[in-house]
OpenMM code with the backbone's topology and positions (N, CA, C; nanometers):
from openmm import Vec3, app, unit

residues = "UNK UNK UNK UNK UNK UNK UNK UNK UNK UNK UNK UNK UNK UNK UNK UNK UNK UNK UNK UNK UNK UNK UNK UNK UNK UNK UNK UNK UNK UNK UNK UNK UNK UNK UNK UNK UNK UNK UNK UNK UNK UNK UNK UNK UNK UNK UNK UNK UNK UNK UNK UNK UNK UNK UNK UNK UNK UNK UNK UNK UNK UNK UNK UNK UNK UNK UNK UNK UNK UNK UNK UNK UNK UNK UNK UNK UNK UNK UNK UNK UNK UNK UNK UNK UNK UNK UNK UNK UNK UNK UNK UNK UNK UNK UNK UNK UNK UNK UNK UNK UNK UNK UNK UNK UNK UNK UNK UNK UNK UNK UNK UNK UNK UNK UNK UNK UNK UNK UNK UNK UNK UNK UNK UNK UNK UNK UNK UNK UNK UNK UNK UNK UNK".split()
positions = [
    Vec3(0.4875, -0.5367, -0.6493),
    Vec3(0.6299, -0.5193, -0.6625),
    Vec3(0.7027, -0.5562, -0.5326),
    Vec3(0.6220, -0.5433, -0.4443),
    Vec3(0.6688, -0.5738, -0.2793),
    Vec3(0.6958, -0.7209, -0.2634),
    Vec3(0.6178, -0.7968, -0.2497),
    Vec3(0.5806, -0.9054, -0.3005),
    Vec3(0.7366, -0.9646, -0.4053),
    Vec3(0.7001, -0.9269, -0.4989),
    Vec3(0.8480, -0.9842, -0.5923),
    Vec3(0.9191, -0.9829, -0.5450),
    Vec3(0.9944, -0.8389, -0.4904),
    Vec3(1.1090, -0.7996, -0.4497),
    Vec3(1.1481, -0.9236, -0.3726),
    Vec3(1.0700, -0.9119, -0.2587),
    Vec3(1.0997, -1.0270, -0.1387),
    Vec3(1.1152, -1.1652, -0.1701),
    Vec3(1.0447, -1.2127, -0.3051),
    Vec3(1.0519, -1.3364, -0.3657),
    Vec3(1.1983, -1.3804, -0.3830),
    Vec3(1.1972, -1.2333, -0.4739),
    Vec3(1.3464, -1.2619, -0.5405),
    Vec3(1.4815, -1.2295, -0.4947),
    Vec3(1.4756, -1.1549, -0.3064),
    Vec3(1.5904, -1.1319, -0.2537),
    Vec3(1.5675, -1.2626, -0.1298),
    Vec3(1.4807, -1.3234, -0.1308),
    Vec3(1.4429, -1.3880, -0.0032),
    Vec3(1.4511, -1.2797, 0.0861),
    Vec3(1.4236, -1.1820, 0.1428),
    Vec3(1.4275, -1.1278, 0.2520),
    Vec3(1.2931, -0.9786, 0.1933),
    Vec3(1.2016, -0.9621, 0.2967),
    Vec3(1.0884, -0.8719, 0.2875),
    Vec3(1.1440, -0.7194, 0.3533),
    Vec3(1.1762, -0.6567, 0.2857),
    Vec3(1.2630, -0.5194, 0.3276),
    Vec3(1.1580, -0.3995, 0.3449),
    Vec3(1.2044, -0.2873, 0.4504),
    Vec3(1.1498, -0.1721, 0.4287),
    Vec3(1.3080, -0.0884, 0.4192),
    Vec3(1.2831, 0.0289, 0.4660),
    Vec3(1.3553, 0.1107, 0.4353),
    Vec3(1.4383, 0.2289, 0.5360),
    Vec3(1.5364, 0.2169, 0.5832),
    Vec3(1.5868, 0.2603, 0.7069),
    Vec3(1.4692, 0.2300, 0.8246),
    Vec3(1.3590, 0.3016, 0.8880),
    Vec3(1.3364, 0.2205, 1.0325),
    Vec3(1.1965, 0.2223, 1.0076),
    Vec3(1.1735, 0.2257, 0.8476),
    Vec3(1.0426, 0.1982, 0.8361),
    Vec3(0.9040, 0.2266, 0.8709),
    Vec3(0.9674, 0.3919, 0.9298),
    Vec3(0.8419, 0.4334, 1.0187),
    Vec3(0.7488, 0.5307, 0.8549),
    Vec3(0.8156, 0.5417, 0.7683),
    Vec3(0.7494, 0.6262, 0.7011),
    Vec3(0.6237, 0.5687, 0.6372),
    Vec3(0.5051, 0.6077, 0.6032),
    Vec3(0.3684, 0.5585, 0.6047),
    Vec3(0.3027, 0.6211, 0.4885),
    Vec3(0.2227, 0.5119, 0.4859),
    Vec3(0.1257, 0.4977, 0.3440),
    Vec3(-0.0138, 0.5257, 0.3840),
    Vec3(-0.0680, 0.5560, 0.2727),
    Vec3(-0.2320, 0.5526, 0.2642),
    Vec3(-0.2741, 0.4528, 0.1690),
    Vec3(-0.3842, 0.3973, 0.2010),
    Vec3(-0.4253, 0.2276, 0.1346),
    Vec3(-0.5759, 0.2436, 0.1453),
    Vec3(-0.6561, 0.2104, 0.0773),
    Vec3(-0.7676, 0.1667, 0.0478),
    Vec3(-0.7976, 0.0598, -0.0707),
    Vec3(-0.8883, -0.0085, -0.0122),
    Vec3(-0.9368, -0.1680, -0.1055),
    Vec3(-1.0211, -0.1262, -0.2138),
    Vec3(-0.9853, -0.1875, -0.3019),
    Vec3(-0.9548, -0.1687, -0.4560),
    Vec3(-1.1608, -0.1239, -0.4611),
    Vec3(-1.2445, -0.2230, -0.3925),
    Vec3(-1.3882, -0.1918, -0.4054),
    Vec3(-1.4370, -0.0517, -0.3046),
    Vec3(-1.3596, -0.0380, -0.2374),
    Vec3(-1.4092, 0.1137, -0.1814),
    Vec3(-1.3456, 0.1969, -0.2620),
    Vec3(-1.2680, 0.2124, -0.3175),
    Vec3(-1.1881, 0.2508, -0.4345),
    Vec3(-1.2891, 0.2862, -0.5486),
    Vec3(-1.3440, 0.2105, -0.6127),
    Vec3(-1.4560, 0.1922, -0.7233),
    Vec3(-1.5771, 0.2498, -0.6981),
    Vec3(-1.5979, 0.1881, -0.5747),
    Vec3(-1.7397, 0.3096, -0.4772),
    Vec3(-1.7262, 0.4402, -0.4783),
    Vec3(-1.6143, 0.4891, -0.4665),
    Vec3(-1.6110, 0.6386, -0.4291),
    Vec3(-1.5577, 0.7017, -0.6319),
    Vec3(-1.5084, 0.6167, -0.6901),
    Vec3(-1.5153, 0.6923, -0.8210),
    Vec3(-1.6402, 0.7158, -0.8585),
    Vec3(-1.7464, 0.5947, -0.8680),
    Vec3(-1.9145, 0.6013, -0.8658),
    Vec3(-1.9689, 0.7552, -0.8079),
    Vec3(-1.8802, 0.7716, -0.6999),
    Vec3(-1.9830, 0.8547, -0.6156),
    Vec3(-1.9360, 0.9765, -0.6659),
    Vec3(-1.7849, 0.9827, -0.7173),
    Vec3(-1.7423, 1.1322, -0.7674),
    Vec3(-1.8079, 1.1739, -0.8804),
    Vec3(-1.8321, 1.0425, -0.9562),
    Vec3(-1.8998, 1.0981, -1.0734),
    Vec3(-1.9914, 1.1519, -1.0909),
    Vec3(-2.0986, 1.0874, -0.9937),
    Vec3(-2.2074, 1.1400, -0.9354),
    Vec3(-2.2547, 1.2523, -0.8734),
    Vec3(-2.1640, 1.2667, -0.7733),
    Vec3(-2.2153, 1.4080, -0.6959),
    Vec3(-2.0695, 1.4771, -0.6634),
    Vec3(-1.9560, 1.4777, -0.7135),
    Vec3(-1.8636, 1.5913, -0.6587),
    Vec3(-1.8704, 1.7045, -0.7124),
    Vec3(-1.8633, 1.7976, -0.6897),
    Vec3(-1.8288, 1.9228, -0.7463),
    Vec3(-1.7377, 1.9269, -0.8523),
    Vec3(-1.7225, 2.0154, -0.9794),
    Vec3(-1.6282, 1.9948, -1.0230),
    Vec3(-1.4822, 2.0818, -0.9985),
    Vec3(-1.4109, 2.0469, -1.0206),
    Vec3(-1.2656, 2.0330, -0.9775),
    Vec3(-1.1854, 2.0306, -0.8163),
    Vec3(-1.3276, 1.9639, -0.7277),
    Vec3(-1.3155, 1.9142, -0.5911),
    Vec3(-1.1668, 1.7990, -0.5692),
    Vec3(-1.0798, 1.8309, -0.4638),
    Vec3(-0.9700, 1.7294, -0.4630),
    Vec3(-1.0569, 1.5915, -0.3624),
    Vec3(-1.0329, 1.4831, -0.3881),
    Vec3(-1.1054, 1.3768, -0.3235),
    Vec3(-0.9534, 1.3152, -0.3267),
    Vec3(-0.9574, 1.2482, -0.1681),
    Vec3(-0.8291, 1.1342, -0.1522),
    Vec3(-0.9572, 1.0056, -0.0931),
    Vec3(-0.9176, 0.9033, -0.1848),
    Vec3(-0.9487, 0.7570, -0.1604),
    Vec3(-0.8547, 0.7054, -0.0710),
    Vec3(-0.8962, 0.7308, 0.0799),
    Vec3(-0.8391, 0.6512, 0.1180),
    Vec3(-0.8873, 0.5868, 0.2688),
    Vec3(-0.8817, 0.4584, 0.2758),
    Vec3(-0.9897, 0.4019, 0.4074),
    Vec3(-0.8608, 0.4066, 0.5148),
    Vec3(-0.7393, 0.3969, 0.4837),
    Vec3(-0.6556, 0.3710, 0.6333),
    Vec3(-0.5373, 0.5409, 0.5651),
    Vec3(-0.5026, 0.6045, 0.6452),
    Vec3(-0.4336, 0.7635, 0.6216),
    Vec3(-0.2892, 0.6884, 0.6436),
    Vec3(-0.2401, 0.6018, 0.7135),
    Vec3(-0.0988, 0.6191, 0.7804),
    Vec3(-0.0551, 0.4931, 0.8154),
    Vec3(-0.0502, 0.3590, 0.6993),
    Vec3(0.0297, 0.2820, 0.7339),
    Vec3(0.1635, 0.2352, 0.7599),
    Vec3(0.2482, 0.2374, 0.8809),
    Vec3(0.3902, 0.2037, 0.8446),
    Vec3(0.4167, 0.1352, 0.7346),
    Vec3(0.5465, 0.2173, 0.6963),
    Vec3(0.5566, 0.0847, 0.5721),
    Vec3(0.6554, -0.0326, 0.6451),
    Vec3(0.7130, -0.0103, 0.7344),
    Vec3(0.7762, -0.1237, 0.8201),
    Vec3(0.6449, -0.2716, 0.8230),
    Vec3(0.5256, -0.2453, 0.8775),
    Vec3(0.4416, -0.3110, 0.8908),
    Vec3(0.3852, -0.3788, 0.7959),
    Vec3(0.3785, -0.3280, 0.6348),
    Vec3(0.3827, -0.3912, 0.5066),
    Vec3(0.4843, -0.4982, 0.4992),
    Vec3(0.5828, -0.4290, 0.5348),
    Vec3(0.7396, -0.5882, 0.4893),
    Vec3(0.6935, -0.6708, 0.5815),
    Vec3(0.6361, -0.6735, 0.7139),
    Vec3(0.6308, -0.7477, 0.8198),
    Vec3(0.5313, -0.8484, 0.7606),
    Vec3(0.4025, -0.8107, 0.7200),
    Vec3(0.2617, -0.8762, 0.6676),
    Vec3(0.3685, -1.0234, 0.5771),
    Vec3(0.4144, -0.9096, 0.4644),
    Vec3(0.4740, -0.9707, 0.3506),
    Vec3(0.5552, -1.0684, 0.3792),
    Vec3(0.6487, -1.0405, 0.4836),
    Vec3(0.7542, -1.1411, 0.5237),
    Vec3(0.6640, -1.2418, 0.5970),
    Vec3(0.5968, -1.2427, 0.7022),
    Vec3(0.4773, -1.3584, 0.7284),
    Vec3(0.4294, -1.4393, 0.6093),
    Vec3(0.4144, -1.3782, 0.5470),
    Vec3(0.2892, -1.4813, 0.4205),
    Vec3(0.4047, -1.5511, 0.3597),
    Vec3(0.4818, -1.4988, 0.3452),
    Vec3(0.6200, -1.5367, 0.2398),
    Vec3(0.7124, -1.6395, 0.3233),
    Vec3(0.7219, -1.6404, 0.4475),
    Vec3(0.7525, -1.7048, 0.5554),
    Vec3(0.9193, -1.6615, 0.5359),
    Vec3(0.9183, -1.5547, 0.4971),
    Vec3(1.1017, -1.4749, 0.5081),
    Vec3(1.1006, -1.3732, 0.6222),
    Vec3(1.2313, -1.3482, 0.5946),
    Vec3(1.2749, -1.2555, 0.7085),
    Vec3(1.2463, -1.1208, 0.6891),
    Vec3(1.2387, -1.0396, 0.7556),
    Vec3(1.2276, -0.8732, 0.7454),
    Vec3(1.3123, -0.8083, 0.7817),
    Vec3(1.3799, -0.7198, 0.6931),
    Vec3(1.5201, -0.6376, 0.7645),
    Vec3(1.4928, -0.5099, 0.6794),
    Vec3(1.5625, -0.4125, 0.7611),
    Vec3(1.5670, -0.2695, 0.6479),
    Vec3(1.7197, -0.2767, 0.6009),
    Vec3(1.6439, -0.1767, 0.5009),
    Vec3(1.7955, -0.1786, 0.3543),
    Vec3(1.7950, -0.0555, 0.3631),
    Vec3(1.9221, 0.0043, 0.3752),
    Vec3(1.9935, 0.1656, 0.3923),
    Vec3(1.8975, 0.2203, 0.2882),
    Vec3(1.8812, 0.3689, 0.2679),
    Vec3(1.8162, 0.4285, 0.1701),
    Vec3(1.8950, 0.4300, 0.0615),
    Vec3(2.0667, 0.4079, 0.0591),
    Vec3(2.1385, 0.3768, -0.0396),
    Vec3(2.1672, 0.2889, -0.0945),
    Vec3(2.1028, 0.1599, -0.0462),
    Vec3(2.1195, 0.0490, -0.1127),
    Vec3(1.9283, 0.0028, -0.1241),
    Vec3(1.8558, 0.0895, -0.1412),
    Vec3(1.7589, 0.0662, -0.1328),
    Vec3(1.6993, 0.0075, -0.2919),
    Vec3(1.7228, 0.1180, -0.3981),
    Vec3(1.7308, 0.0848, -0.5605),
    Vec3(1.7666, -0.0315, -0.5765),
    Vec3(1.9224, -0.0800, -0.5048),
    Vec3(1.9122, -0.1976, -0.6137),
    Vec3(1.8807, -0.3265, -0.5365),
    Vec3(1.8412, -0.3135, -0.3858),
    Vec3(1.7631, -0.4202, -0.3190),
    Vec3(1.5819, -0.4605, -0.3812),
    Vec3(1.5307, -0.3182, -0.4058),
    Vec3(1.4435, -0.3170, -0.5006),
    Vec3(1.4541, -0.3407, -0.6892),
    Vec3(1.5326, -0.3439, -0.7220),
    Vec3(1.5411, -0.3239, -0.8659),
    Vec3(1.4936, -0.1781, -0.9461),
    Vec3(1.4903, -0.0903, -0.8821),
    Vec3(1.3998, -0.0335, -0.9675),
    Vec3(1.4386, 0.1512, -0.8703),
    Vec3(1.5009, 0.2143, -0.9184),
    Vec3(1.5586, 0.3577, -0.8502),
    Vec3(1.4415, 0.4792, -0.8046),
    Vec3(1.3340, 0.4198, -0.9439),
    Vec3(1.2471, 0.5100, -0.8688),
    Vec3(1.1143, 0.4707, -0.7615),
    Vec3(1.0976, 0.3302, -0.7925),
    Vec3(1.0302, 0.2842, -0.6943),
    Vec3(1.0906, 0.2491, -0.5725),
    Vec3(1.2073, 0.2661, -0.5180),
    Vec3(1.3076, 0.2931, -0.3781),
    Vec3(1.2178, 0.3927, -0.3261),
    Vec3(1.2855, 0.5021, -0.4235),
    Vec3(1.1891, 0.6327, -0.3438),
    Vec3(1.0498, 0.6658, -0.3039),
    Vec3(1.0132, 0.5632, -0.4036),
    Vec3(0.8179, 0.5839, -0.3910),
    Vec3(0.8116, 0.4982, -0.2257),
    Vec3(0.9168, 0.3914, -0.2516),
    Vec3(0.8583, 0.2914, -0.1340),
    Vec3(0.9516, 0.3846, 0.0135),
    Vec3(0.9907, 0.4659, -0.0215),
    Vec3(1.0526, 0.5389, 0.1274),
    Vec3(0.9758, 0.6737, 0.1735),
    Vec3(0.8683, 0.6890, 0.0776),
    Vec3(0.8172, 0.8080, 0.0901),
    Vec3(0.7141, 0.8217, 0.1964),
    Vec3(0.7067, 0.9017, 0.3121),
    Vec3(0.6219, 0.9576, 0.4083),
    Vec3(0.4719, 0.9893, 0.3388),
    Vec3(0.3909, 0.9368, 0.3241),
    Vec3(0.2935, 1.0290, 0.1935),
    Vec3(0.1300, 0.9638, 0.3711),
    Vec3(0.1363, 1.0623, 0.4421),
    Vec3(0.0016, 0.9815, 0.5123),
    Vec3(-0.0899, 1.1158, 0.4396),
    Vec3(-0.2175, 1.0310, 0.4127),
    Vec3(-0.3282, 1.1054, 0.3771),
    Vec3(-0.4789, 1.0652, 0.4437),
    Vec3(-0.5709, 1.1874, 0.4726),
    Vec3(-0.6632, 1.1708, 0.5069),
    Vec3(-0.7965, 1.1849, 0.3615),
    Vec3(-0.8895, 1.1224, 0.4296),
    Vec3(-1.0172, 1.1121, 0.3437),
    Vec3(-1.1648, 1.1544, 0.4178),
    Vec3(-1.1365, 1.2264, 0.5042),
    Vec3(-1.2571, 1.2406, 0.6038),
    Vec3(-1.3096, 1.4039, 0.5223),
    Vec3(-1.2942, 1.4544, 0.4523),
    Vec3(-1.3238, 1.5635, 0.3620),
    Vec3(-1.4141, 1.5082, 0.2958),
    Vec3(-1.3424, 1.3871, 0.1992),
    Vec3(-1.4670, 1.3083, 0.0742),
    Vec3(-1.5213, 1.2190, 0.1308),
    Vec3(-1.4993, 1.1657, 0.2755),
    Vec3(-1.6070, 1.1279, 0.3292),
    Vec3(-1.7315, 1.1918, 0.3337),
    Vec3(-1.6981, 1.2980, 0.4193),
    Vec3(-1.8133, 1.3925, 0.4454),
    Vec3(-1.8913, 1.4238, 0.3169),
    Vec3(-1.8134, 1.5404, 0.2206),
    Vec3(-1.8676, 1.5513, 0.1371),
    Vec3(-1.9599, 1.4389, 0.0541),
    Vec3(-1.9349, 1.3589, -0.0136),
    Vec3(-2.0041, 1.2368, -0.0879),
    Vec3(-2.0580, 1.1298, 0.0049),
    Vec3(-2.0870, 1.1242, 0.1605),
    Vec3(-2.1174, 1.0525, 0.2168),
    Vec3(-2.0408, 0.8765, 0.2029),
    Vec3(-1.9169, 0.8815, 0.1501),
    Vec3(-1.8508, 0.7543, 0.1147),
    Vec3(-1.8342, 0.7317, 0.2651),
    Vec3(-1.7761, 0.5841, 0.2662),
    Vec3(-1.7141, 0.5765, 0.3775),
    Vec3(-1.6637, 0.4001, 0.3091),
    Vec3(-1.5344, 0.4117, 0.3564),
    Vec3(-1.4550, 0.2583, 0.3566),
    Vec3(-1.5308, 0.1851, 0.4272),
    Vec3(-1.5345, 0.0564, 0.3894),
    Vec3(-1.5781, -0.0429, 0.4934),
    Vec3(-1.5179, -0.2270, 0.4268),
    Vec3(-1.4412, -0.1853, 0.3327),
    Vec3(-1.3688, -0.3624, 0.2740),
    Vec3(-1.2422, -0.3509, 0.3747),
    Vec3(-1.1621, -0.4734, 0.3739),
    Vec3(-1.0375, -0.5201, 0.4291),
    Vec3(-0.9506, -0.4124, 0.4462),
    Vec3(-0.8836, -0.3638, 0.5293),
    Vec3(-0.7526, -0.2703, 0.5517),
    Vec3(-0.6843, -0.3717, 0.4254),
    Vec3(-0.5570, -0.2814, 0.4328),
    Vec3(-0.4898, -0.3600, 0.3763),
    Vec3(-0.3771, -0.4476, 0.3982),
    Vec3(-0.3435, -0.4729, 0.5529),
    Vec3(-0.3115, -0.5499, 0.6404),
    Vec3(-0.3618, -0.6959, 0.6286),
    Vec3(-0.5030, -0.6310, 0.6894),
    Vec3(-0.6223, -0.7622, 0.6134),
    Vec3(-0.6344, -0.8480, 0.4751),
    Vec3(-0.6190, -0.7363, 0.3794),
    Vec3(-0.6374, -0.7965, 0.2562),
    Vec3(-0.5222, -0.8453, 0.2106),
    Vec3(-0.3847, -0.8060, 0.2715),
    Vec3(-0.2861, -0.9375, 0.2187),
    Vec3(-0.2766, -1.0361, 0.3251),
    Vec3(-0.3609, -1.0266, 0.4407),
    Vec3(-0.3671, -1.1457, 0.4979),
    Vec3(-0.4985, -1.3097, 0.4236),
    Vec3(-0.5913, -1.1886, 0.3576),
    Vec3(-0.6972, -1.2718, 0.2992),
    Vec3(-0.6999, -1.2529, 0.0905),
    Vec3(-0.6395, -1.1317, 0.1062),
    Vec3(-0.6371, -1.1535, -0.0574),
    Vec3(-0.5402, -1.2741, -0.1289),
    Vec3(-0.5197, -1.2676, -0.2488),
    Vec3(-0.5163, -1.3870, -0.3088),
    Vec3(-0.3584, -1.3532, -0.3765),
    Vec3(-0.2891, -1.1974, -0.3064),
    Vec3(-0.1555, -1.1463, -0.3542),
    Vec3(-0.0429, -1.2294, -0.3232),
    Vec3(-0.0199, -1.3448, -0.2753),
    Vec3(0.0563, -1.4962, -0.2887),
    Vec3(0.0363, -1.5538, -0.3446),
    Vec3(-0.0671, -1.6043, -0.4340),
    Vec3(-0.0819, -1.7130, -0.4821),
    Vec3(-0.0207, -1.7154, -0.6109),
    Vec3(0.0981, -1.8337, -0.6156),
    Vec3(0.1710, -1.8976, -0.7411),
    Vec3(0.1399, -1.8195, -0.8622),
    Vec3(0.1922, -1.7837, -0.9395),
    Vec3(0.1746, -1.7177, -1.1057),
    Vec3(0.1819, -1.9198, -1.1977),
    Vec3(0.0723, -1.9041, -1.2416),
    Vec3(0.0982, -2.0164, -1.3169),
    Vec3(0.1867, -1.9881, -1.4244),
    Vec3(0.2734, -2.1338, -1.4420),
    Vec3(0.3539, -2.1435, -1.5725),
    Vec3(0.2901, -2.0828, -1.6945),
    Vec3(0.3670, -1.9715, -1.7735),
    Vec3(0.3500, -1.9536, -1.9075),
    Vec3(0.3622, -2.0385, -1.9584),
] * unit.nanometer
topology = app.Topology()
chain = topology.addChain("A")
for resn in residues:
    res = topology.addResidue(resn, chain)
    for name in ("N", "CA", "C"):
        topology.addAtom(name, app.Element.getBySymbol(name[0]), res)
């Protein structure tokens, strides 16, 4: 949706100063650690998937605006909805949410080890053209 947005405003936005931060893990450490819950968690144990706790989201528009070769600017939190399209994904994308995983590390012996996700939109394939319907 990040990605679009920026397509379709030309400009890769975060959200007032962009310091508020995400948790990200790659889609195959992701899959590893469902394997492993199924396997050995306890039941009704809380597990957070996540290989990086606290990415700016400033630093997402930045990645994005690189690959996209646009500009990066923040959009007020009030004009954030309709720079995004979408009122409730404004808020998802302004939200502070850092999380740790060193609990279900320990416990299930997981541990991340694919692309941050810095990395993986520097090497994943999240640019490449949508072919014509």
């Amino acid at each position: 949706m990040l990605i679009s947005a920026a397509r379709a405003s030309g400009v890769s936005a975060y959200i007032e100063d962009g310091s508020n931060r995400w948790p990200a893990v790659h889609r195959l450490d992701a899959a590893n650690l469902y394997r492993l819950a199924l396997e050995k968690a306890p039941a009704g144990e809380t597990l957070h998937a996540t290989g990086e706790q606290a990415i700016p989201f400033r630093s997402i528009a930045e990645k994005i605006g690189e690959k996209l070769n646009l500009p990066t600017k923040s959009v007020a939190a009030t004009d954030a909805a309709a720079h995004f399209g979408n009122p409730f994904m404004a808020v998802v994308f302004s939200t502070d949410a850092p999380v740790s995983s060193e609990h279900t590390q320990q416990l299930l012996g997981w541990s991340p080890n694919h692309w941050t996700l810095l990395e993986d939109l520097d090497n994943g394939d999240y640019f490449a053209t949508p072919a014509p319907a």
